[in-house]
VEXDREN-2710 file (C-alpha; in Angstrom, 1 decimal):
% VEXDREN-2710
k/r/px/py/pz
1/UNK/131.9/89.0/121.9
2/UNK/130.0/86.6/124.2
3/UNK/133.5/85.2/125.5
4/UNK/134.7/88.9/126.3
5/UNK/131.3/90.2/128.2
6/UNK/132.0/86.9/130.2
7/UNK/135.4/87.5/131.3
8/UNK/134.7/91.5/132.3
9/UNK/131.5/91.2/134.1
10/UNK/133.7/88.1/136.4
11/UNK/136.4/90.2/136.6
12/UNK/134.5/93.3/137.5
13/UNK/131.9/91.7/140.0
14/UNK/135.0/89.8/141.9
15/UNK/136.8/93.4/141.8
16/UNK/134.3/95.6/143.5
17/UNK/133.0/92.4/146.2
18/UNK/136.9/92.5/147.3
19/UNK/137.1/96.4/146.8
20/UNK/134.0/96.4/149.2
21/UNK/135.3/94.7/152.4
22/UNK/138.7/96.5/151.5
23/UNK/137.4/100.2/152.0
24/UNK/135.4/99.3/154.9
25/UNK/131.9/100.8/155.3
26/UNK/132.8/104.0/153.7
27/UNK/132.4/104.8/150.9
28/UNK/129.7/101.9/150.0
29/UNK/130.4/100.7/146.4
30/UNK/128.2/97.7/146.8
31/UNK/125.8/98.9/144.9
32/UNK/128.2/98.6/141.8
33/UNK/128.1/95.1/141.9
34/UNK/125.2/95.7/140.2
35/UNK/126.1/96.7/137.1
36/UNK/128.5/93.7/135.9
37/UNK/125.2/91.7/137.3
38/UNK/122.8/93.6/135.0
39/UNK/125.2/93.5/131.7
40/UNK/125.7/90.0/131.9
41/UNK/122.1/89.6/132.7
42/UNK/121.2/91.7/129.3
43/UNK/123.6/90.2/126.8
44/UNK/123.6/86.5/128.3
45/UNK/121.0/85.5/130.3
46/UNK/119.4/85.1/133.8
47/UNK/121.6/82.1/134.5
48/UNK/125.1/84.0/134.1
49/UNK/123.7/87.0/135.4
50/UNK/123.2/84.7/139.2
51/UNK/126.5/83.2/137.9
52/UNK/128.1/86.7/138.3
53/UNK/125.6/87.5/141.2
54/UNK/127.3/84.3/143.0
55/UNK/131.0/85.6/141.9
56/UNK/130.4/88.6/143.1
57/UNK/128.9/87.3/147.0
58/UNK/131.7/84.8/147.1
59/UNK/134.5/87.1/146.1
60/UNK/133.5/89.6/149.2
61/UNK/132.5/86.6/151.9
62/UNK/135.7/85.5/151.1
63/UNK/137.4/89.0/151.3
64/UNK/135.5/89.6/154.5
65/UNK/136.8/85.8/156.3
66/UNK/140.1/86.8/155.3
67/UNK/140.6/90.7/156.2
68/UNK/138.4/90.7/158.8
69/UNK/139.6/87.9/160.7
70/UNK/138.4/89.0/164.3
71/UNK/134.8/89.8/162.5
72/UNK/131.8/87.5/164.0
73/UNK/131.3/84.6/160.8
74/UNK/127.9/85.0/161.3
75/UNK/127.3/89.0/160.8
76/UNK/129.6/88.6/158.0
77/UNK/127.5/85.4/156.8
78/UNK/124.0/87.4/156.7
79/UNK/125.7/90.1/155.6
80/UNK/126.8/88.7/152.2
81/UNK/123.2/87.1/151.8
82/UNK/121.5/90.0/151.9
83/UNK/123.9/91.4/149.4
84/UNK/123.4/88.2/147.3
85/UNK/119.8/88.0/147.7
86/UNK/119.4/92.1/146.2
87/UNK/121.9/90.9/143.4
88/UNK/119.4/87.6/142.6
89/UNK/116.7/89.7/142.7
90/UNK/118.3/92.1/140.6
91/UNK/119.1/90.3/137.7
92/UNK/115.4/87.9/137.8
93/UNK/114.2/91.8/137.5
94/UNK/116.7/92.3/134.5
95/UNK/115.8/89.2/133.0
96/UNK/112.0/89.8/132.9
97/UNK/112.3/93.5/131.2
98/UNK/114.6/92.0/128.6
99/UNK/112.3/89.2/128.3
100/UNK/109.1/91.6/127.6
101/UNK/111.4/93.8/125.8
102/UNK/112.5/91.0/123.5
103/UNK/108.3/90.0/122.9
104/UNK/107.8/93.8/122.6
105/UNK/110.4/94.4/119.7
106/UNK/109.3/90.8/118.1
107/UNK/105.8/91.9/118.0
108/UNK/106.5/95.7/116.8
109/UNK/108.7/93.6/114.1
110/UNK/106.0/91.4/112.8
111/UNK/103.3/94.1/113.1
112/UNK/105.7/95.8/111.0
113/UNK/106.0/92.9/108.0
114/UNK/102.3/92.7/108.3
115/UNK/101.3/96.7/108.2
116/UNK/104.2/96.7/104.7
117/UNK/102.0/93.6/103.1
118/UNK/98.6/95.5/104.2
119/UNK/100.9/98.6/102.4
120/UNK/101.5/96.4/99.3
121/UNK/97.9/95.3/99.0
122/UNK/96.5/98.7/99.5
123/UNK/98.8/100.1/97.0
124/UNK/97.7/97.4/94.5
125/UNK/94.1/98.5/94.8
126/UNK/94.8/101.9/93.1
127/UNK/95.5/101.8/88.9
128/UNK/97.6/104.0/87.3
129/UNK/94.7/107.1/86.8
130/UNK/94.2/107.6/82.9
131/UNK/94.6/111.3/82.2
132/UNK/92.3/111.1/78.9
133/UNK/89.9/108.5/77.2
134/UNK/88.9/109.7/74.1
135/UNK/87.4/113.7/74.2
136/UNK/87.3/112.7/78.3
137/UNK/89.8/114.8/80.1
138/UNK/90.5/113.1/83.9
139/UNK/92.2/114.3/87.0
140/UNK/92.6/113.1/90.5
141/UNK/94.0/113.8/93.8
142/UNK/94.3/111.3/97.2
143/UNK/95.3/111.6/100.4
144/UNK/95.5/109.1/103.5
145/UNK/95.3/110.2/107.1
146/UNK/97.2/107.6/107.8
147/UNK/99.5/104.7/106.0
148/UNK/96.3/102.7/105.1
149/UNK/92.8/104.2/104.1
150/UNK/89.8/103.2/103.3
151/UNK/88.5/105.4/100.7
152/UNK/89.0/104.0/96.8
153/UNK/88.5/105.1/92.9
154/UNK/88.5/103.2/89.9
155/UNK/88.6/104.6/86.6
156/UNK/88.9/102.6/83.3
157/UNK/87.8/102.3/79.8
158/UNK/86.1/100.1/78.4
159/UNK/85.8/100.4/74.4
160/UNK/83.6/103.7/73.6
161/UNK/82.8/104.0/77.4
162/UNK/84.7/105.3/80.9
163/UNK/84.0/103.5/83.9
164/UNK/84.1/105.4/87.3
165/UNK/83.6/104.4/91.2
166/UNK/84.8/105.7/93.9
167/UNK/84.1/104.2/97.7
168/UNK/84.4/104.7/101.2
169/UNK/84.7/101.3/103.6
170/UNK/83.9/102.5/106.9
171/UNK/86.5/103.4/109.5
172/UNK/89.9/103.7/109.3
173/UNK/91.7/100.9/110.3
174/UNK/94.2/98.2/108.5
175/UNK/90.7/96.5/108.3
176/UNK/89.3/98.8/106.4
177/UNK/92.5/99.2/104.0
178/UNK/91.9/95.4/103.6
179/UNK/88.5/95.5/102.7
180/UNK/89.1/98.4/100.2
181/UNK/91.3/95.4/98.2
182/UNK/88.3/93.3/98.2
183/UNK/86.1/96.1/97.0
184/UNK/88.6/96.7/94.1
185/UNK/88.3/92.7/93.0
186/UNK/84.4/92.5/93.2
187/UNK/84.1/95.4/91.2
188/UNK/86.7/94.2/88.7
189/UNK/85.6/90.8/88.9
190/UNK/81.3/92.5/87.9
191/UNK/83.1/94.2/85.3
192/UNK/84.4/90.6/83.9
193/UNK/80.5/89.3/84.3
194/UNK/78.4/92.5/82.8
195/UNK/78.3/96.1/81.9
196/UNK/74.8/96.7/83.8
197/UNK/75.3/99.0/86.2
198/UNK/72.6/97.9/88.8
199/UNK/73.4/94.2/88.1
200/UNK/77.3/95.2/88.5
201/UNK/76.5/97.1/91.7
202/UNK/74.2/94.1/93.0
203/UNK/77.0/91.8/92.1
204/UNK/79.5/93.8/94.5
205/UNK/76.8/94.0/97.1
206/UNK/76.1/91.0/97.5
207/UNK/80.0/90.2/97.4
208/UNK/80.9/92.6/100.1
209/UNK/77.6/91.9/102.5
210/UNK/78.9/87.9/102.9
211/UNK/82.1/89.2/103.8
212/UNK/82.0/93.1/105.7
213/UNK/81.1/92.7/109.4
214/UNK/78.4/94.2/110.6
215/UNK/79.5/97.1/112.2
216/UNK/80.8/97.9/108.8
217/UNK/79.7/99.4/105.2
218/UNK/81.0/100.6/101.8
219/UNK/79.3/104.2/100.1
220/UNK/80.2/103.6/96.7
221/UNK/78.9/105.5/93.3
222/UNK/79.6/104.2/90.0
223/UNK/79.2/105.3/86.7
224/UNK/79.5/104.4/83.0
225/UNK/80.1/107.8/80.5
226/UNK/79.5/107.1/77.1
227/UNK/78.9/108.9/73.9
228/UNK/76.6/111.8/75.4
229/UNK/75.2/110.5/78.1
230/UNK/76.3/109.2/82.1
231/UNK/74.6/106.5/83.6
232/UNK/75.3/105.9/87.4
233/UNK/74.3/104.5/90.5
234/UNK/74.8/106.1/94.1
235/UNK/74.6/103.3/96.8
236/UNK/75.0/105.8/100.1
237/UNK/77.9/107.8/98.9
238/UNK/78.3/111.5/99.0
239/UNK/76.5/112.8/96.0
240/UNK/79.1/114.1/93.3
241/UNK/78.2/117.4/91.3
242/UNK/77.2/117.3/87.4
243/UNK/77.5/120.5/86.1
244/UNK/76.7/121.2/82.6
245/UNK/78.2/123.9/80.5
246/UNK/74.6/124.5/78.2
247/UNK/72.3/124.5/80.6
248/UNK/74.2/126.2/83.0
249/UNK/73.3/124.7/86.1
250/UNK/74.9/122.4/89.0
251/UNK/72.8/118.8/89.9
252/UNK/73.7/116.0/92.6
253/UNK/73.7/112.6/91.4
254/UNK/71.7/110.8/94.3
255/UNK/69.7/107.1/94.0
256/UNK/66.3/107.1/95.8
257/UNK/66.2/105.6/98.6
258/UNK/70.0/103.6/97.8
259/UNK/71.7/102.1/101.2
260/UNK/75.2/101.9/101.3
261/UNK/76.7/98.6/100.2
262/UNK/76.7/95.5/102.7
263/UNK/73.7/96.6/104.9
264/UNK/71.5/94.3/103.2
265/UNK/71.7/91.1/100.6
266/UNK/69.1/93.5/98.3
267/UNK/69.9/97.4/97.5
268/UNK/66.5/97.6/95.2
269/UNK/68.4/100.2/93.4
270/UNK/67.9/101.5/90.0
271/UNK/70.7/103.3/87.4
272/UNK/70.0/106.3/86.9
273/UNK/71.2/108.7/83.5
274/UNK/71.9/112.3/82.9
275/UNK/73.1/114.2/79.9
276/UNK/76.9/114.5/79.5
277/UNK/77.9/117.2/76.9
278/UNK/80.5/119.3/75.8
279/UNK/82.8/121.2/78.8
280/UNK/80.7/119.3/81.1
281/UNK/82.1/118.4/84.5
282/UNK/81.6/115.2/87.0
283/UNK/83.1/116.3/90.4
284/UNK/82.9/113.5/92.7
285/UNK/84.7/113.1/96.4
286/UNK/84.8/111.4/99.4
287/UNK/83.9/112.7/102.7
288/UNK/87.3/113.7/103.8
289/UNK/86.3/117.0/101.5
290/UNK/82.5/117.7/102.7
291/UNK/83.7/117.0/106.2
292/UNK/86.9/118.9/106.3
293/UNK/86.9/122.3/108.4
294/UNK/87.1/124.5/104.9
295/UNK/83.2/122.7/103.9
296/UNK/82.1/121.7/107.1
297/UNK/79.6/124.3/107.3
298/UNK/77.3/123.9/103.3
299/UNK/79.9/121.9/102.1
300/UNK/77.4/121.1/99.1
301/UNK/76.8/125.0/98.7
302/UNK/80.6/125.7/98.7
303/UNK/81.8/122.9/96.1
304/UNK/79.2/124.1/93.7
305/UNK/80.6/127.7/93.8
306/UNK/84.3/126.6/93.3
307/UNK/82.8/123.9/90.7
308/UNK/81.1/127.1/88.8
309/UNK/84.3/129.2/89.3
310/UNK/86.3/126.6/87.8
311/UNK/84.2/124.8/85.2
312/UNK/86.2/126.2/82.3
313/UNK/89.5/124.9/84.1
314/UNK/91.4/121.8/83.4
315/UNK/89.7/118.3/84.8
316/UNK/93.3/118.1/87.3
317/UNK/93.3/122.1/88.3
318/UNK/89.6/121.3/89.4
319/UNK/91.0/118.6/91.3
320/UNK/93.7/120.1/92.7
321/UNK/91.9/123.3/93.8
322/UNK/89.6/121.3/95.5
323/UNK/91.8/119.6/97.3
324/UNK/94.4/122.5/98.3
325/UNK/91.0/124.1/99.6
326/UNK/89.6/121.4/102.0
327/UNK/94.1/120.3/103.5
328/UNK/95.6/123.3/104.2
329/UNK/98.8/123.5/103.2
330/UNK/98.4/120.9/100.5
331/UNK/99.6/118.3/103.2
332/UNK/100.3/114.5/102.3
333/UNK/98.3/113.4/105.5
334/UNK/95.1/115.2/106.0
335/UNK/93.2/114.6/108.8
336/UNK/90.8/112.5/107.0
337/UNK/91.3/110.0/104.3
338/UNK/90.5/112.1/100.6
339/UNK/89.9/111.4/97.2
340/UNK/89.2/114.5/94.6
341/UNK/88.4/113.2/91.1
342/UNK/87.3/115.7/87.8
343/UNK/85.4/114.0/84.3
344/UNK/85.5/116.8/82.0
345/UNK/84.2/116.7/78.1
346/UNK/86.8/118.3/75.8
347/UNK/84.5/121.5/74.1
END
């Protein structure tokens, strides 16, 4: 292929320099010489693109010294140079776009292998959701605005117990996709060490405040649901919704005075429990739902009256009605990253 790009763009720029000086002035085809110079600039370099520059100049000085024998050598002289000098400069042109063009794709290439292992490692952050643990019914729905996200949720049991947490890093960058994999292994890695929720959450803290830059932090709540009862902690995150089928009533799981995590070494923060009976309901989201244009305006207010409309639904219809009601259209890129997840008793 090499061999035959040679051979056309010689024989082509040595054509057209004779055709030049053997049609006169007019019509001008000069100007063509610049093609076989740019081709054989592209596909083989700066060097044979002046090598077919060169061809080209010598083909029509020599044209010019034969068919124009009565024509002053010198005219015809500076004429060819100029000629040569805008096919040089031609093909130096040529060879610096397809230089840059060359970094340009290299780089687009290798930010590409790097977004697809940021993909993998993103992906790995996110278990297979349980739909049950023992009379605990669970459904979920998640979004990204984009390929990475920084929101997370882990659900899992443990024995006689659920464990819940669901996060939001700050921003929405590949850094923040990152950082959500390193949130995933501290929590899993407190869960290895104790089954304290404030000493797990201090744990991940103090993991996360080491590492997370300043301009960053991580709202995260967490909970354990056992037997009748759900203990959590909420370090900064959007409150989630308890509603409970006996008394009737709607409640936001908030920690006093709780910073998100990685501000400081220390939260202070203290668990915090609340009954957890029959047909009762933990709705918990990330702020791609209270910030979305359908809850903007009392987004609290709003999710409690669809949470009290839908109570006596399924844990993934809640979910899922939720969600359709903050994306429009049930889109699979929202404008903001979201995460919907429903903990309902079984009656």
């Amino acid at each position: 292929m090499r061999i035959f790009i040679a051979v056309i763009t010689l024989a082509v720029a040595a054509t057209i320099g004779i055709a030049d000086v053997s049609t006169g002035y007019l019509p001008e085809i000069t100007i063509f010489v610049l093609v076989p110079v740019i081709a054989g600039t592209y596909y083989l370099g700066f060097r044979y693109g002046l090598f077919v520059a060169m061809v080209a100049a010598v083909s029509e000085l020599v044209a010019h010294l034969r068919l124009e024998a009565g024509a002053q050598h010198a005219e015809v002289i500076a004429n060819t140079a100029s000629h040569t000098f805008v096919y040089v400069l031609i093909a130096a042109l040529i060879a610096r776009l397809v230089t840059q063009l060359r970094t340009i794709t290299s780089l687009e290439k290798q930010r590409s292998n790097d977004l697809e292992i940021a993909k993998r490692v993103h992906d790995s952050v996110f278990a297979q959701v349980p739909d049950s643990h023992g009379n605990l019914s669970i459904g979920s729905k998640v979004a990204f605005a984009r390929e990475l996200g920084g929101d997370y949720f882990y659900i899992t049991g443990l024995n006689d117990r659920l464990f819940f947490c669901i996060a939001d890093i700050s921003g929405k960058s590949t850094a923040a996709a990152l950082f959500a994999a390193l949130l995933s292994h501290s929590v899993t890695e407190a869960l290895e060490h104790t089954l304290d929720l404030k000493s797990l959450v201090d744990r991940v803290n103090s993991r996360m405040s080491s590492t997370l830059p300043e301009d960053m932090f991580v709202t995260l709540f967490c909970a354990f649901i056992n037997e009748d009862e759900l203990a959590y902690v909420n370090a900064g995150h959007p409150p989630p919704l308890l509603y409970s089928k006996q008394e009737g009533s709607i409640k936001t799981l908030r920690s006093s005075n709780a910073l998100p995590i990685g501000i400081k070494p220390d939260l202070q923060i203290e668990a915090s429990t609340e009954p957890f009976r029959a047909s009762d309901v933990l709705l918990a989201t990330t702020d791609g739902i209270t910030e979305s244009s359908a809850f903007k305006e009392r987004p609290y207010e709003k999710l409690t009256d669809m949470l009290y409309e839908n109570a006596a639904a399924e844990a993934q219809d809640i979910a899922n009605i939720i969600f359709t009601k903050a994306v429009p259209g049930n889109l699979e890129t929202p404008l903001d990253d979201v995460i919907v997840v429903s903990i309902k008793r079984q009656p």
